[in-house]
N, C-alpha and C positions, 0 to 999 in steps of 0.2 A: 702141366701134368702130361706124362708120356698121353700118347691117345691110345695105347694098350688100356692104362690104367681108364683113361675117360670110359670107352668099350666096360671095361669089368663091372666100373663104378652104375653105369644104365642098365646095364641086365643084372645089377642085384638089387638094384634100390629101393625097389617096391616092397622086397619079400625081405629083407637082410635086417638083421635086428637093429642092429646098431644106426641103421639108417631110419626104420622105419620110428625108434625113440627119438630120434634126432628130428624128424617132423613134429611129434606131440610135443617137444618141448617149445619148440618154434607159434605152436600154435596156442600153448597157454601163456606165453610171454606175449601174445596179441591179443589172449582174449578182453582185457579190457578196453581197446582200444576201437573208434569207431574207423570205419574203410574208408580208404583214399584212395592216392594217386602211390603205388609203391614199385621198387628195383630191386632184383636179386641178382647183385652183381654175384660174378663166377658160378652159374648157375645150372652149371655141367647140361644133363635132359631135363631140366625144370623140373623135377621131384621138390622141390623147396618151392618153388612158383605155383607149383598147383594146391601148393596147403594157402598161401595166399588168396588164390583165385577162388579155393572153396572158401573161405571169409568170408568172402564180399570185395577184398582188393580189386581194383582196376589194377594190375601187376604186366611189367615183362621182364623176361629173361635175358638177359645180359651173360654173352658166355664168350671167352676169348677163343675158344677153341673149334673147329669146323665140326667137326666130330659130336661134338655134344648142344653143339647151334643146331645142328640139322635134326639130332634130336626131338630137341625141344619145339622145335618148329610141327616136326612132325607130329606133337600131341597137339597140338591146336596153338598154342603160346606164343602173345606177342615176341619176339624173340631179337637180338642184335648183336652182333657180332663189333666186340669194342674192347679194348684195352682199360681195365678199373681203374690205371691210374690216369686218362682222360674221358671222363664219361660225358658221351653224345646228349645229355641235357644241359634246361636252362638254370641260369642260377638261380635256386630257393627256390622249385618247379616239383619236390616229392614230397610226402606226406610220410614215405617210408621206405626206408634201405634195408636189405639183409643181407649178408656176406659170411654165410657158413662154411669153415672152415677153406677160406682164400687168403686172408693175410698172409698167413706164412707160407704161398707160394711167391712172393712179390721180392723180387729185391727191394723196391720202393716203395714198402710200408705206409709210409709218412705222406707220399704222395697221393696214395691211395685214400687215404684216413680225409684227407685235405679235401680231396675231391669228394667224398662222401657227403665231407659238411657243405662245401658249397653249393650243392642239388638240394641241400634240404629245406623243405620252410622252418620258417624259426617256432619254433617247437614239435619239428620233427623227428621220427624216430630212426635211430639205428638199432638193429639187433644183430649180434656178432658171435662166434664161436671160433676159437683157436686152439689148438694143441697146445700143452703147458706141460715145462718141467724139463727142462736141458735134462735132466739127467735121464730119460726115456729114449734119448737120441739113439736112434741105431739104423740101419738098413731100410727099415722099412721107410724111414722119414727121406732118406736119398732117394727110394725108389721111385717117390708118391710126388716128390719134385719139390720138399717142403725146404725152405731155406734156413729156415729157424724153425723152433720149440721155444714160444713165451714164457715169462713168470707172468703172476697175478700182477705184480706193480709192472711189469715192464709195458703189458696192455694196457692197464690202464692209463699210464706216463702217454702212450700212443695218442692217445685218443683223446686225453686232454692239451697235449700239446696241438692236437690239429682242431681244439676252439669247443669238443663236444664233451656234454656234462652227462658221467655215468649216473644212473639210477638201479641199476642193479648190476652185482656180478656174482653167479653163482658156480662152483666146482661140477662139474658133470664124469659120468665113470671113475667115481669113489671108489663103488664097495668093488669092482674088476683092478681097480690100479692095480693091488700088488701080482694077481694074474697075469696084468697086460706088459708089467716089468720083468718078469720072468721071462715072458715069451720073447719079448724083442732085445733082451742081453740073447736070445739066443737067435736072433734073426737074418736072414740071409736074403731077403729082398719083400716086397711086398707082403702083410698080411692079408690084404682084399679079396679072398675068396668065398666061393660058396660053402656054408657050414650046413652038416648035415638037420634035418627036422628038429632032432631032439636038440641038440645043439642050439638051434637057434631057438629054440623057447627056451630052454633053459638060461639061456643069458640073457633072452629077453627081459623076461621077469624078473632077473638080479636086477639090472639097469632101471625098469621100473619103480621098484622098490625104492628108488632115491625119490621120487616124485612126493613120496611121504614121512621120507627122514628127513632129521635135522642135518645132513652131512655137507651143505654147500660151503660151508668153510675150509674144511677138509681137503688133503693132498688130492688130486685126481689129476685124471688124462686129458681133458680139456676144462675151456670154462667159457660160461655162456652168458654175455652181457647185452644189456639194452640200455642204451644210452639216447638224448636226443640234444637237438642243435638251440644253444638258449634262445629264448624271445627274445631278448634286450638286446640285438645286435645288428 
């Protein structure tokens, strides 16, 4: 990702709707889960590391980028500077991976998915989130550095081809889809900006709203899966 875009993405993260749903889903997809040893690979300034670190995780941040290492460093967070698709641990050494929205900057997908599984213990967790639906492709996806836009099976084909058994996959920004299709047929670079207050509750609270519908099947803008690496291997 440009380091424009990293810069934009740490000064809105905190406050930014879209980001701040994007932590609570992260955190109810852990909550039944007891804390370990976890990675958040591509992990810009550790806004996803510290929903970990409040857990109970033992967590570091893992970020290719200087920009957003130094960041993360600067909140307190163990922090490393590494390329996802060779990650500086030992084999079957995590308890838990997260990679919000990084796949699809990766030309090497597969590599990446690979290495995921080989850090994990055998029934460890991944939790992932990507952008979905070629047909959403516009400006904004070139801006943000995204190489692709998933389908539902094409992630999933991902991630069973690199050895890891899905256990959930659920539709995330439903009820915005056809909003978010409008705006980016009309898009000419980046959407990542500051939304004014109202703004930003307002869509807040749409985006919530899925947290209690049935709509995970359903067309949306990303999707957000937890998967882990079998025991029997």
């Amino acid at each position: 990702m440009d380091p424009t875009e990293i810069a934009t993405l740490v000064r809105l993260e905190q406050r930014h709707w879209w980001y701040r749903e994007r932590r609570a889903v992260l955190a109810r997809l852990l909550a039944d889960l007891d804390p370990g040893s976890a990675l958040d690979v591509g992990a810009a300034g550790g806004g996803n590391t510290q929903v970990l670190t409040g857990l109970g995780w033992s967590a570091a941040a893992l970020e290719y980028s200087r920009d957003g290492a130094l960041v993360a460093a600067e909140r307190g967070l163990p922090t490393l500077r590494a390329d996802a698709c060779h990650l500086p641990f030992a084999d079957a050494s995590l308890d838990l991976v997260t990679a919000l929205d990084v796949l699809e900057h990766l030309e090497d997908d597969a590599a990446a998915a690979a290495e995921i599984r080989r850090v994990l213990r055998p029934g460890g967790r991944l939790v992932v989130t990507v952008p979905v639906d070629p047909r959403l492709w516009s400006a904004h996806d070139e801006a943000v550095g995204h190489v692709r836009r998933y389908t539902r099976s094409s992630v999933l084909a991902l991630l069973a081809r690199a050895g890891l058994e899905v256990e959930s996959a659920r539709s995330w920004m439903v009820l915005l889809r056809p909003a978010v299709a409008l705006a980016r047929r009309r898009s000419t670079g980046s959407d990542l900006d500051e939304p004014s207050r109202l703004v930003n509750v307002v869509l807040g609270g749409i985006v919530r709203l899925e947290r209690y519908l049935p709509v995970g099947r359903m067309p949306g803008v990303s999707v957000v899966l937890r998967a882990h690496r079998p025991t029997a291997d």
